[in-house]
VOGU-3710 file (C-alpha; in Angstrom, 3 decimals, decimal comma):
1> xxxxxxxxxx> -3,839/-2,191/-13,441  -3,972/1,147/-11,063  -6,426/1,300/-8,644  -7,033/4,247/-6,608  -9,139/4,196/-3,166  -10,505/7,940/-2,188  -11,972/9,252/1,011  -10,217/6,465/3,660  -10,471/9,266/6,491  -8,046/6,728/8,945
11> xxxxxxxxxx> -4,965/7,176/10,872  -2,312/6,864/8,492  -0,390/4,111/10,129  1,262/0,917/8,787  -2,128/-1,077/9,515  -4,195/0,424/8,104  -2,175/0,667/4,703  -1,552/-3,261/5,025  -5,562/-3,475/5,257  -6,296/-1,591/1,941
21> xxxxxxxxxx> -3,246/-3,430/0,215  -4,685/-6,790/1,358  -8,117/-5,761/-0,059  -6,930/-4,533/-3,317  -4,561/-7,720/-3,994  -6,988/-10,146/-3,191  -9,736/-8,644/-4,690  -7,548/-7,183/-8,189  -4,791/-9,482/-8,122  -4,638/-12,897/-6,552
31> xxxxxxxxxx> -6,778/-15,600/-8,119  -6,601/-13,686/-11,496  -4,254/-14,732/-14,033  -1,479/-12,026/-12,864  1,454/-14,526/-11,700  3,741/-11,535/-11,104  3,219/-7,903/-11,618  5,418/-4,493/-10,039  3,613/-3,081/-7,542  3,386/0,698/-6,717
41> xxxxxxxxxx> 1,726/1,991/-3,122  1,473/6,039/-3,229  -0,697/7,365/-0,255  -1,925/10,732/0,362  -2,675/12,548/3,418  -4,971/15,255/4,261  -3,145/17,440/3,269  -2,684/15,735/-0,313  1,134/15,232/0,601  2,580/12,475/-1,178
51> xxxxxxxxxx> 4,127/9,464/0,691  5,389/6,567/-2,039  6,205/3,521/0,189  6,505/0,896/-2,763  7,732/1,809/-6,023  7,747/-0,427/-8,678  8,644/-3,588/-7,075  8,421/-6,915/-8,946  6,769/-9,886/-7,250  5,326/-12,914/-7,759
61> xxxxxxxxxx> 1,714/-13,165/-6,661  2,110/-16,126/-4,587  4,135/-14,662/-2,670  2,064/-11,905/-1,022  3,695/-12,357/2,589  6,592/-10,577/0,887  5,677/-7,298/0,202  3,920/-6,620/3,876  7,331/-7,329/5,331  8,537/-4,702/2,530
71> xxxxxxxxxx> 5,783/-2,491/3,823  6,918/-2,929/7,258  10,466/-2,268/6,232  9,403/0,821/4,603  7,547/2,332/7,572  10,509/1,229/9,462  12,898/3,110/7,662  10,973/6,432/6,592  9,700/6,478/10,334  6,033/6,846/9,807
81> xxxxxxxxxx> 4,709/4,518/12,465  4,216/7,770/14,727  2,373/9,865/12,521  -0,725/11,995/13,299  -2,663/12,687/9,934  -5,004/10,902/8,551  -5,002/9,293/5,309  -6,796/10,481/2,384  -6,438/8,328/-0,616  -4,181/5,101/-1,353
91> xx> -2,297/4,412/-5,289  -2,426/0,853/-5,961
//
């Protein structure tokens, strides 16, 4: 399942990623009958540069605490918690 939200026009900062991730799995994923799947988050800025932040990675559905702190980690380590731009579309 691939879902892709257009036109977010935010600051492209690690909350407001978390918020359309949250939306998407509760709404597409938890409560379904998905007990794992490999998640992918791709986000685009204004620009249309690319920024993957999750690629691929397995988890179990119950288990959704996990991949924020991966999120975290990621924005952590590609140091985009300062950045500018604003967001233009998320990959889910």
């Amino acid at each position: 399942m691939k879902q892709t939200i257009y036109n977010i026009n935010c600051k492209f900062a690690f909350d407001n990623v978390c918020t359309k991730l949250t939306k998407f799995l509760l709404n597409e994923i938890i409560g379904s009958n998905y007990s794992k799947i490999w998640l992918t988050v791709i986000v685009y800025n204004k620009k249309n540069k690319s920024y993957t932040l999750i690629n691929n990675l397995p988890f179990n559905t119950l288990d959704y605490s996990d991949i924020i702190i991966v999120l975290k980690q990621v924005f952590e380590a590609k140091n985009l918690y300062n950045r500018k731009d604003l967001l233009k579309k998320n990959n889910f």
